[in-house]
C-alpha positions as CSV (number, residue, x, y, z in Angstrom):
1,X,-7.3,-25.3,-0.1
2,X,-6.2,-21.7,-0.4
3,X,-6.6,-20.3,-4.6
4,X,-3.4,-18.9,-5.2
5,X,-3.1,-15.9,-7.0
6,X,-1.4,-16.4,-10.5
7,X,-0.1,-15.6,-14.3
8,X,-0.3,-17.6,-16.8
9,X,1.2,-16.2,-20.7
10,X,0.8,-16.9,-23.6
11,X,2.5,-15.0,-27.0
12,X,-0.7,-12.9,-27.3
13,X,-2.2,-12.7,-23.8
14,X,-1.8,-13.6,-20.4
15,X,-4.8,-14.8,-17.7
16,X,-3.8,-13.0,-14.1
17,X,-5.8,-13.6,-10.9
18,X,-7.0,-9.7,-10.8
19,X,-5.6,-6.9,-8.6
20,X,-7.8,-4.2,-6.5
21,X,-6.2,-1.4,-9.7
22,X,-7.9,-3.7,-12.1
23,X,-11.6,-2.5,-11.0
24,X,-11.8,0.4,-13.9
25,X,-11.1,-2.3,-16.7
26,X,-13.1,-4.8,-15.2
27,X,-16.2,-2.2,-14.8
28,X,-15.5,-1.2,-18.5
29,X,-15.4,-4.8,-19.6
30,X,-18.7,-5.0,-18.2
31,X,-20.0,-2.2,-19.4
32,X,-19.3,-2.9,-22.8
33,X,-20.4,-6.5,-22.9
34,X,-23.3,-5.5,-20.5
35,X,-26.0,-7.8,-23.0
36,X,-23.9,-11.1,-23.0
37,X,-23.0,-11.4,-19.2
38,X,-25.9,-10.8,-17.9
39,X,-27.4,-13.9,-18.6
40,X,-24.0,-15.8,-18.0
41,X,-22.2,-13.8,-15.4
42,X,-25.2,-12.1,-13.3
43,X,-23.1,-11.1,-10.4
44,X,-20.5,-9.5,-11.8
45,X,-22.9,-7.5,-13.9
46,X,-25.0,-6.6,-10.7
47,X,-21.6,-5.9,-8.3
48,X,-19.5,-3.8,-10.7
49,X,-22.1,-1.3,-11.6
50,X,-19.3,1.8,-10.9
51,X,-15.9,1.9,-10.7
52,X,-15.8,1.8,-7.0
53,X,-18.1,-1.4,-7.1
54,X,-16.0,-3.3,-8.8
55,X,-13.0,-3.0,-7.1
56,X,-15.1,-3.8,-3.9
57,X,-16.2,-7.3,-5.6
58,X,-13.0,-7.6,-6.7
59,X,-11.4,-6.6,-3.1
60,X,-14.5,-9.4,-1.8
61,X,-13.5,-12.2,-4.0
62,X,-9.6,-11.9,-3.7
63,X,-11.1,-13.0,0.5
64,X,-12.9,-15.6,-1.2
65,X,-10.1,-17.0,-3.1
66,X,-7.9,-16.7,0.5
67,X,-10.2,-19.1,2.0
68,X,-10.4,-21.4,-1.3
69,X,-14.0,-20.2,-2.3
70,X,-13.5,-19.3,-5.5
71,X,-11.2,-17.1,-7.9
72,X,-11.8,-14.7,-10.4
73,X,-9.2,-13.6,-13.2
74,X,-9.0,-11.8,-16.3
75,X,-7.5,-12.4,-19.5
76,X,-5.7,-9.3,-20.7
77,X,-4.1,-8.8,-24.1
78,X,-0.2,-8.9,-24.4
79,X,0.5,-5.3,-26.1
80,X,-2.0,-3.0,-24.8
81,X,-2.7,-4.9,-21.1
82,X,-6.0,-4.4,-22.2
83,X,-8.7,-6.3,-20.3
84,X,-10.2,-8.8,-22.7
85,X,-12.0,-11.6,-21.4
86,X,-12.8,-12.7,-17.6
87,X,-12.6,-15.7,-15.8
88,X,-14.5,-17.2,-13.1
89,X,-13.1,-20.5,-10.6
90,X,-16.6,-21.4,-8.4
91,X,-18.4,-23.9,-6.6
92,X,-14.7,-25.0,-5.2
93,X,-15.5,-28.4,-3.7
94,X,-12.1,-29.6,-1.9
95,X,-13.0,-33.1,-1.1
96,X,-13.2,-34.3,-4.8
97,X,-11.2,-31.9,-5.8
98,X,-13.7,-29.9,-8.7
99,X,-14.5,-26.7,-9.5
100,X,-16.6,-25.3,-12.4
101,X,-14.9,-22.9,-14.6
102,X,-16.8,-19.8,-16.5
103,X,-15.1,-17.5,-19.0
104,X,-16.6,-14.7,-21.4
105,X,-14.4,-12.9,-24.0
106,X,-14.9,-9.5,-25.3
107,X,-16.5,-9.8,-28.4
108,X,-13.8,-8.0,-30.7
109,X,-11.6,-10.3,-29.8
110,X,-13.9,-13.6,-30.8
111,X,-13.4,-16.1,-33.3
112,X,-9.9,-15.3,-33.1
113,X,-9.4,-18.4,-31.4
114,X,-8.2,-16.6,-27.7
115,X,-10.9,-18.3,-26.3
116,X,-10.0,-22.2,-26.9
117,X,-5.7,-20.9,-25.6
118,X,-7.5,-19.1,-22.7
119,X,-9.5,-22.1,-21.3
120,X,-7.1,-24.6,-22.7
121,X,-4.2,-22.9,-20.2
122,X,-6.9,-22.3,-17.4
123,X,-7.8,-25.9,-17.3
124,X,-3.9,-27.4,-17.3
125,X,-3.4,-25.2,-14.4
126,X,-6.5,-26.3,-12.8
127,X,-5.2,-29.8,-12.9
128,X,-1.7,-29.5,-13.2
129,X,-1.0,-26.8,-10.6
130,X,-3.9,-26.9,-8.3
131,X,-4.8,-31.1,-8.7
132,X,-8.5,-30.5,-9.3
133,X,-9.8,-33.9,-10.7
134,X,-13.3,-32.2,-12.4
135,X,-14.0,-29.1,-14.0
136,X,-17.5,-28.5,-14.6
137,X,-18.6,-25.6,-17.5
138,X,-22.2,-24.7,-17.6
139,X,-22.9,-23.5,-21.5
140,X,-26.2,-21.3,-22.4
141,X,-27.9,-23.8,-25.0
142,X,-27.6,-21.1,-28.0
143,X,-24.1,-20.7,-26.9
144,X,-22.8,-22.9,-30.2
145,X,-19.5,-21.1,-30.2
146,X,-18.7,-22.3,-26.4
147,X,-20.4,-25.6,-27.0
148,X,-17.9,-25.5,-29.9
149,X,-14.8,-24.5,-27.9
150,X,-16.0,-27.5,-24.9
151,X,-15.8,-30.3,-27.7
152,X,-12.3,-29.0,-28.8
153,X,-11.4,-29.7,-25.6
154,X,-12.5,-33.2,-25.3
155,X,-15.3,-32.1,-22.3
156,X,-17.8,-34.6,-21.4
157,X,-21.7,-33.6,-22.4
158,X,-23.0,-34.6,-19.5
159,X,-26.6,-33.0,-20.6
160,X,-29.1,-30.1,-20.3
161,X,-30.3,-28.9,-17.1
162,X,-33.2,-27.2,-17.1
163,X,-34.1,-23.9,-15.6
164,X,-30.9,-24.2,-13.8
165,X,-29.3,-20.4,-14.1
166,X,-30.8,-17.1,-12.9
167,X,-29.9,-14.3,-14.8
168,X,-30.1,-10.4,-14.0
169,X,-33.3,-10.3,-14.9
170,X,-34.4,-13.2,-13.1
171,X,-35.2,-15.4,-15.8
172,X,-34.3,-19.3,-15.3
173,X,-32.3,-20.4,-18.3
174,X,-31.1,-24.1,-18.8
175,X,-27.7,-25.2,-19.1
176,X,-25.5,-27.7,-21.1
177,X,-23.5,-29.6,-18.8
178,X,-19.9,-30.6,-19.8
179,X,-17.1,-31.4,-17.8
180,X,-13.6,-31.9,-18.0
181,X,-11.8,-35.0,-16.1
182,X,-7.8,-35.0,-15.2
């Protein structure tokens, strides 16, 4: 199963599968939440280091999504086309159909409730558009606002699992295990 690349809109932002000219925003994106992601998004952190390493990754996982790997996207905001939050579609597994979902928002633009919209319209496409049956979010145990956002959503706690996450600096941190059923 090929990942399509797509838009999805909303009044105040829109979630896009991202483009090669999208490596600057994503490498500033990073840059500027460099101490939350990389504990949660660890190789997007080590593979946009530059400019012209990000829009190789970004180049590398538009293949990835060709061959139904995975798909990244970024939430940018309405007015500005700002770069805002990013998105992550991995561990594809076709036979089920599931995926697990990650997400990470810039933080001026948290509490604001983008967040909740932005994973509430990624997760109806995932199972409206795309037929996934299962999505799987793996949630840092101090992470209460995503914990927060997963019960809004009705996700199932499925439980902790321990040392189950390497992070840039090669600690193993446990996740909370929630998933989502169609």
């Amino acid at each position: 199963m090929k990942l399509p690349e797509f838009q999805l809109d909303n009044e105040t932002f829109f979630i896009r599968s991202y483009k090669n000219e999208d490596a600057e925003q994503l490498f500033a994106f990073v840059k500027s939440n460099l101490n939350d992601l990389q504990s949660t998004f660890p190789h997007t952190v080590l593979n946009t280091v530059t400019a012209v390493a990000a829009k190789k990754y970004i180049k590398e996982k538009r293949h990835e999504a060709g061959l139904g790997i995975m798909q990244m996207a970024g939430i940018f905001e309405k007015s500005s086309q700002r770069l805002i939050g990013h998105l992550v579609i991995t561990k594809v597994d076709k036979t089920v159909p599931k995926c697990e979902l990650g997400y990470a928002l810039h933080e001026k633009f948290r509490g604001k409730g983008i967040a909740t919209c932005a994973v509430r319209l990624i997760v109806n496409y995932l199972f409206e558009a795309l037929h996934f049956e299962k999505i799987t979010l793996r949630i840092a145990p101090e992470n209460k606002s995503s914990i927060a956002l997963s019960e809004r959503l009705h996700a199932h706690y499925v439980g902790t699992a321990q040392r189950d996450f390497k992070a840039v600096d090669g600690r193993l941190l446990d996740s909370c295990i929630y998933e989502l059923y169609a």
